[in-house]
Every structure is written in C-alpha cells, then in structure tokens.
N, C-alpha and C positions, 0 to 999 in steps of 0.2 A: 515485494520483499523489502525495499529499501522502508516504506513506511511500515512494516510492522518492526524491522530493527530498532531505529529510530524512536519506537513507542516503547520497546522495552530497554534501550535504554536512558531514555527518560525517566521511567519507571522505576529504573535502580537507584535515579539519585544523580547523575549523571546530567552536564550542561551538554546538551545536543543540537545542532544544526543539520537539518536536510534540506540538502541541494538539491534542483535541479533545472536543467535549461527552460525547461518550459513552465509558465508563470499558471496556466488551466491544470496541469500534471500538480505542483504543489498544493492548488486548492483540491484535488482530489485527493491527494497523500492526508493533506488536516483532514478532511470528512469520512476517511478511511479510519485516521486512528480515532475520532470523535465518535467514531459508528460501535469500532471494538472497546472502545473504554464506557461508552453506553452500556453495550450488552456486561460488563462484567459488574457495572452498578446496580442491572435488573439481576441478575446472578448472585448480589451481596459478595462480591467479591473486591468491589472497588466502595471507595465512597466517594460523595459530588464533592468532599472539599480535596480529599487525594486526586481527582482528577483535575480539578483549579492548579493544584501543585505540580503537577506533572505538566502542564499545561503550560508553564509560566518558564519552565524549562527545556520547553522546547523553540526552536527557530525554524521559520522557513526564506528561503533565499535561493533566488536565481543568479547571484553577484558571486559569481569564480573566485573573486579576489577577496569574498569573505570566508572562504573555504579553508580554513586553517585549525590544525585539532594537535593536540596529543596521538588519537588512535582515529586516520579515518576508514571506513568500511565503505567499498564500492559496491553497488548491485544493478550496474548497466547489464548492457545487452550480451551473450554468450559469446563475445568473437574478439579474439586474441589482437589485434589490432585495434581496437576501440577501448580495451582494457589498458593495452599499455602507453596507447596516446594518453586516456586521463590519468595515469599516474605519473607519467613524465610531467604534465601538465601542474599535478599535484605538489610533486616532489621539488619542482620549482618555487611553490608556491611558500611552503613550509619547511621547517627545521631539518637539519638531516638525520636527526634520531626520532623524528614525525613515523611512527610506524601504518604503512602501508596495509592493509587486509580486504582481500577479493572474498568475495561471497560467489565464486566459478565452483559451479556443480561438477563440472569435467575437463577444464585445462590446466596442466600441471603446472604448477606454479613457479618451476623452474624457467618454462618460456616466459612467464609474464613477466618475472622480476631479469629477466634477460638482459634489458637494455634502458632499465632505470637507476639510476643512482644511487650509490649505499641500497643493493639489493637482499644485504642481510637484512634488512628491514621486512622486507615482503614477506607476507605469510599466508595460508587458508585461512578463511572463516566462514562454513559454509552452513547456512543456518536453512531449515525446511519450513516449508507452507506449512499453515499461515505462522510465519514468523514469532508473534508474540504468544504462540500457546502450544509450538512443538518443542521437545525437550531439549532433543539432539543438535549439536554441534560441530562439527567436524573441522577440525586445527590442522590443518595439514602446513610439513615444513618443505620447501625448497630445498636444492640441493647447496645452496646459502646461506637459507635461513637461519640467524642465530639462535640457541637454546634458548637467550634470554626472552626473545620475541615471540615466539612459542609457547612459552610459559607461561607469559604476561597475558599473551592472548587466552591462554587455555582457563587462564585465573580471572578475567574479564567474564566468560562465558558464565561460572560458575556464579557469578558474586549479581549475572543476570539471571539468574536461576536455571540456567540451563544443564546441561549433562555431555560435555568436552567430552570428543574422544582423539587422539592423536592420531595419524594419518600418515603414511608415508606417502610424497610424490607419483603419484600413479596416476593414469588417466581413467575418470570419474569415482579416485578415490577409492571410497569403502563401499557406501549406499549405492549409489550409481549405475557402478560395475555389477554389483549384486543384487540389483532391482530393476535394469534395465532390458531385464529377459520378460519382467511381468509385462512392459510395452510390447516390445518386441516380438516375443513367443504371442501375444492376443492378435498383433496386427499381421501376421503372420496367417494364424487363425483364420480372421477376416476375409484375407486376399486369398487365400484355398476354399472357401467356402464351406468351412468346416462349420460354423455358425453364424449366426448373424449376432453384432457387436451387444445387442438387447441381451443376447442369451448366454454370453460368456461374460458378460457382466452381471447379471443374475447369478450364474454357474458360479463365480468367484466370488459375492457375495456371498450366497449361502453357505461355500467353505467356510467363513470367515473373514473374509478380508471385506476392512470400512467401505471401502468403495471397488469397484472393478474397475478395472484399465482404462476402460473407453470415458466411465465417470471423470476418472483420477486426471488423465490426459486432457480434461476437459476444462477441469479446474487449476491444473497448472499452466494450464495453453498449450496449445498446439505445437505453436511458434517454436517455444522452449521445448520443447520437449522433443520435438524432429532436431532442434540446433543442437542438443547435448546428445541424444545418438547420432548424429554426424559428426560431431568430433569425436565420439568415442573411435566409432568407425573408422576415421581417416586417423588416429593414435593409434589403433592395435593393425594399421596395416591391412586396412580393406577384409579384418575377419569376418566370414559371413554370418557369426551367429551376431554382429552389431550391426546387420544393413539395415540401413532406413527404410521406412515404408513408403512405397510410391501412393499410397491411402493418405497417409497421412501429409506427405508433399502436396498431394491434392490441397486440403484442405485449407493447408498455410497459403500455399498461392489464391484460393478462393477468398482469403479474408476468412476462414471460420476458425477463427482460433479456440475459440471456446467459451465461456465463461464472461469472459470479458469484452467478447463482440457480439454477443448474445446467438449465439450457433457455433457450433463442433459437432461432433456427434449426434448429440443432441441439440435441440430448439430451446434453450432457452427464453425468445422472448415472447413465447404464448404464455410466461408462468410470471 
C-alpha cells in the first residue's frame, strides 16, 4: 500500500519520500512502483520520459530523521499501538500543523489520534488495492479532527485522481463494515462445508464479482484481512456476524498469507 501511494503521489507532481525501517522492503517498494509504471508505458498510458520525471521525485530512506513532510500518510501494520507509537514518533519529528493521515482500514481514528499531539491534525486516508489504480478514498474525521484537515485531505485525494468520500468515525468505516460479510459469510461457507473454497469462488465469479473471496483474501493477505476482522470484532463488541475464522487463523499462523508468500488458499508458487 505504502508503495503504490507514494507512486501516485509522485505522479501528481508531488516531492515524495518513502520510508521505511528496512533497507531490502525499500528496494522492493522502487521495483514495485518501476513494475507498475512499466506496465502502464506497455498500456500507452505513461511515457519513458513521464516516468524519468516522476522518478526524480521520488526518495527512498530508512533515516527517521529524514521523515519530515507537510502531509505524512502511514500504511504500517493494522494494530493500534504501532500506529500511534510512529505518530508520536512523527509528531516529534515535525511541525505541529505537519498533518498526520492513517491509511487504517478499521480503527477509528479517534483512538489513534488519542494520545498524539495537536490531535486535530489526524485524519483517515484510507486508499484500496492496488493503490495506484483504485479510485476510491475514504477521508474519515476523528472526533477532533479539524474541518480544515479533512478537506485538505479530501482536496489531496482528488487533485491525485481519486474519488474522496467523507466518512464518519466508525469502526471499518464505509467499505469495511459493508464488505466484510463477503469474507466472513464465504469463510463461514467453508468451515460448514457448504462448499469447497474453488466453488464459491467460482459461484461468486460468475455473479459478477472480479474476484471471489478466497482469490480476494489472497491478494490482500491473509494477515490483514483476519487483523481487520479482528478489530472489527473486538469494536462491535464480540458481534457474531464479525467473528474471525479459525480457517483463516490457520492460515496466518502457517505463514500462508497469500499472494505474497506464495500460498493462501491457493498455490501460487507453481505458476
């Protein structure tokens, strides 16, 4: 997530710096966005010298202390304690009208701007896979967050071509809460033996829908995706229509996250 943001907004025009601790994770971020900025020059969508320029605009860095922006956007890991260690961290770092914005699929951002500094500052910005080519936006304010931050943020999204939608403080938002039945209700499916995970994802294909759950889950990660129905769950109060699936707890504990370990559901590394 963090490198497809980062590509687009470079992309806008935008001087951009991505962080992050680990110095092999950055060289995979540049070959990520060098991969999608390829495919959209075989597409005639980009040109070789628009991508030398968008190129020149970008930074990579593992140095904390070079972490310093107008607008930074986080997309660590889903857990409310690691989000608001690196914004304390941040908020030290930089100006106090440096506005703050999570890219959390499911924790309201009231908790996270909880115990940082100048919390009117914090805000959503919760951008979907793969980052540089989904429309949608989601701006969600805090029960602090100022107008002005919100706006700026929502005016941000647009001018990167996207499609802002405002959000009120809820746990998993808009999409989340209202797409978190398609996991949920398949894995469900699964573990009654209603189908087997090939056939409700077929079954849900052929409705319609780009991918099936078990695809979908596979290319977002496992990981994330048992972590954002676990928070959802332990937010609404242990309701049973958000319990996690012990399938898919499997899974994360196995290492097969998906897509990106070359096993979930499927096998990816025979292909």
């Amino acid at each position: 997530m963090g490198s497809g943001i980062a590509q687009v907004a470079a992309q806008t025009g935008y001087a951009t710096m991505l962080y992050d601790i680990s110095e092999p994770q950055l060289e995979k971020s540049k070959n990520s966005i060098l991969k999608n900025m390829d495919a959209a020059i075989e597409k005639k969508k980009l040109s070789t010298e628009q991508k030398e320029v968008i190129l020149k605009r970008l930074k990579f860095t593992n140095n904390f202390n070079e972490v310093k922006a107008d607008v930074i956007i986080e997309a660590v890991v889903e857990k409310l304690e690691v989000k608001q260690d690196l914004f304390k961290r941040l908020a030290a770092n930089n100006a106090a009208d440096c506005i703050l914005a999570t890219n959390t699929s499911s924790i309201p951002i009231t908790r996270i701007a909880a115990s940082i500094p100048n919390p009117e500052r914090v805000v959503g910005m919760h951008f979907f896979m793969p980052a540089h080519i989904m429309k949608l936006v989601e701006v969600i304010s805090g029960a602090v967050t100022h107008d002005s931050v919100a706006k700026t943020i929502s005016a941000l999204a647009e001018k990167m071509g996207k499609s802002p939608v405002l959000a009120k403080d809820s746990p998993g938002f808009i999409v989340n809460r209202v797409a978190r039945h398609y996991y949920v209700e398949s894995l469900k499916a699964l573990e009654e033996g209603v189908a087997s995970y090939e056939d409700i994802d077929a079954l849900m294909e052929a409705s319609g829908f780009k991918m099936g759950p078990f695809r979908l889950m596979d290319f977002v990660g496992n990981d994330i995706n048992f972590s954002v129905t676990s928070s959802l769950f332990e937010s609404f109060h242990h309701d049973s229509k958000f319990r996690p699936s012990r399938i898919q707890q499997q899974k994360v504990e196995a290492g097969q996250l998906g897509r990106k370990t070359g096993k979930g559901f499927y096998d990816y590394e025979k292909k």
